[in-house]
N, C-alpha and C positions, 0 to 999 in steps of 0.2 A: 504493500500500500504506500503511496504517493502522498503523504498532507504536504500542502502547498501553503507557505506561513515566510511568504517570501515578501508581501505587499507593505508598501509605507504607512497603511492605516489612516491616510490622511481625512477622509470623512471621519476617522472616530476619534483622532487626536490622541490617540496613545497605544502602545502596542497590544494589537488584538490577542496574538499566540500568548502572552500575559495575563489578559482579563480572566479574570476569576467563575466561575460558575459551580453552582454544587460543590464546593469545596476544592476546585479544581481548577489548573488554568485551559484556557479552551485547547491548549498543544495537546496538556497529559490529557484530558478529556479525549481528542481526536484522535491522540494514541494509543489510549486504551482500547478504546471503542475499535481499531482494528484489529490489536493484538487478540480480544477476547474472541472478535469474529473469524477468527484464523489466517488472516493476513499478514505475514508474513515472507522476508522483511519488512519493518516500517522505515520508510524513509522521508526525513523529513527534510525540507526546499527552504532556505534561510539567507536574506541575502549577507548576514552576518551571523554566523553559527556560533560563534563563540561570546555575542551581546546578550542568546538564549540559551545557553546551557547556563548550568547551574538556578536560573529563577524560573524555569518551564515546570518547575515538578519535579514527580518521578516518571520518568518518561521510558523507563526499561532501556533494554538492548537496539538503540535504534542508530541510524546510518545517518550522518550530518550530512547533508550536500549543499556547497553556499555557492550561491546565485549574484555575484558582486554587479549583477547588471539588470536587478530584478526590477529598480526603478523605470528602465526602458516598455515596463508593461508585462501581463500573467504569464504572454508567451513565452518571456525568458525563467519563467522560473517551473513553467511546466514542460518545455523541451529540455531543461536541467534533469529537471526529477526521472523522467521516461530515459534520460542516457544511461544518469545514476542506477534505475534499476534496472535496464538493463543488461550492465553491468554487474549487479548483484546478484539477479536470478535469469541468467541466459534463455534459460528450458522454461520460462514462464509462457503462458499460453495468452493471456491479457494480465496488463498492469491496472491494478484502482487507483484512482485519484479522488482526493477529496480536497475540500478548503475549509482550512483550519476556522473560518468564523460560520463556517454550518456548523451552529454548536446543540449539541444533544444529538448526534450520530448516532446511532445502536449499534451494539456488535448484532442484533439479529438482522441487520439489515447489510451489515457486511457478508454477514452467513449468507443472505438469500445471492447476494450476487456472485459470491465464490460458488452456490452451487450452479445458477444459471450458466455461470463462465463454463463449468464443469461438465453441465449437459452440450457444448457446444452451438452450432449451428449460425451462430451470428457473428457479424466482425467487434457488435460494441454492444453493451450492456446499458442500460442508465437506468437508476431508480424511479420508480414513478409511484408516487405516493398518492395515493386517492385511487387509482387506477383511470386517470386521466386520459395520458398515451399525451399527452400536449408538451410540457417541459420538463426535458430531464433535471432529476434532483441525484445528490449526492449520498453515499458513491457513486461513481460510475466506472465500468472498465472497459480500457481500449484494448482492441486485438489489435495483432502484427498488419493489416489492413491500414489500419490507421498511424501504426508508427510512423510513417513517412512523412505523413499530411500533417502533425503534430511536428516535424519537424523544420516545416516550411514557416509554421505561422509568425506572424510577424507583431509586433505591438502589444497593444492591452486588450487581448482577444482570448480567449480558453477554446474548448474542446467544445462547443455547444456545435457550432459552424460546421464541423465536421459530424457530428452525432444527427444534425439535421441533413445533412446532404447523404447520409446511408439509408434511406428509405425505409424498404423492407429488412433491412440487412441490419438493423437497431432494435436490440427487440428491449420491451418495456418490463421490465419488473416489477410486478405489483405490489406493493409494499399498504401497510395500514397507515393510513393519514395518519393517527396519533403518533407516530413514528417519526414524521415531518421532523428536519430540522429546523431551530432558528436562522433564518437568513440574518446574521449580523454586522449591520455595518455602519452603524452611527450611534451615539450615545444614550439617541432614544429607543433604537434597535436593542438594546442592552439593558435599558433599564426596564423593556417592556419584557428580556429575556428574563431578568432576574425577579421582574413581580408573579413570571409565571410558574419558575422555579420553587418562590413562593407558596403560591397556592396549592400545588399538589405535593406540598410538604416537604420538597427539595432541600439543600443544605445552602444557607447562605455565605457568599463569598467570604474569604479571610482574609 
């Protein structure tokens, strides 16, 4: 798995892969949340690895990969991640990706796509929460189809572009909307995460 925690945070004005949730920072959160889904390696996309080590948490056995060009836009920190793991698991059949401020990830929703990846048939994966079929949500995994096309892109673009131009060839994972991540990406985004954290009894931030 791929968390990508490469981004300036500049809508949230302070570092997202730091912000707190459930007693957690959203990194350890996004690395757990793979590790327990059986995703492994975690590799996590930092355009300074060593500004997030040590205050991330406990973040286990994970692979630093630093992206010193991440401001240029997502493309350079998701064509980093996808070399990195290539790199690390050669014989992988699809890489997941995920972004670190989709915060409350499940590992049962890592499960569902390591199994989908594992039935075959398609070049990409994307979570689809609600059972929509309209916009992929996170995770998502790329096959070797798409490694190439991930490594063309250019700017502040991710993998949607590509997961929309596979057609038939994208298959949708049905996931339970309660499952939904937060999209977090500004201050209000965050305190709307944490009053919801709140109410269904969550652990608040430390």
């Amino acid at each position: 798995m791929v968390v990508l925690a490469a981004g300036r945070s500049a809508r949230m004005g302070r570092s997202k892969p730091l912000l707190r949730w459930q007693g957690a920072t959203f990194l350890e959160n996004a690395c757990t949340a793979a590790r327990l889904g059986g995703a492994e390696p975690v590799l996590v996309v930092a355009e300074d690895p060593e500004s997030l080590r040590g205050q991330a948490g406990e973040l286990g056995d994970v692979v630093w990969v630093a992206c010193p060009t991440a401001a240029l836009g997502q493309s350079e920190s998701l064509r980093a991640g996808l070399r990195a793991a290539l790199g690390a698991a050669p014989s992988a059949g699809a890489i997941l990706v995920c972004l670190v401020d989709q915060v409350g990830m499940r590992p049962e929703a890592v499960r569902a796509l390591l199994e989908a990846v594992a039935r075959g048939g398609f070049d990409a994966w994307a979570s689809d929460y609600g059972g929509s079929g309209q916009i992929p949500g996170h995770p998502v995994a790329l096959g070797p189809i798409t490694w190439p096309l991930v490594a063309r892109l250019k700017g502040d673009v991710g993998a949607r572009a590509i997961l929309k131009s596979l057609g038939d060839r994208l298959a949708w994972v049905e996931l339970p909307e309660p499952w939904r991540p937060l999209d977090c990406d500004t201050p209000e985004d965050y305190r709307l995460a944490l009053v919801g954290s709140a109410q269904v009894g969550g652990d608040q931030p430390r």
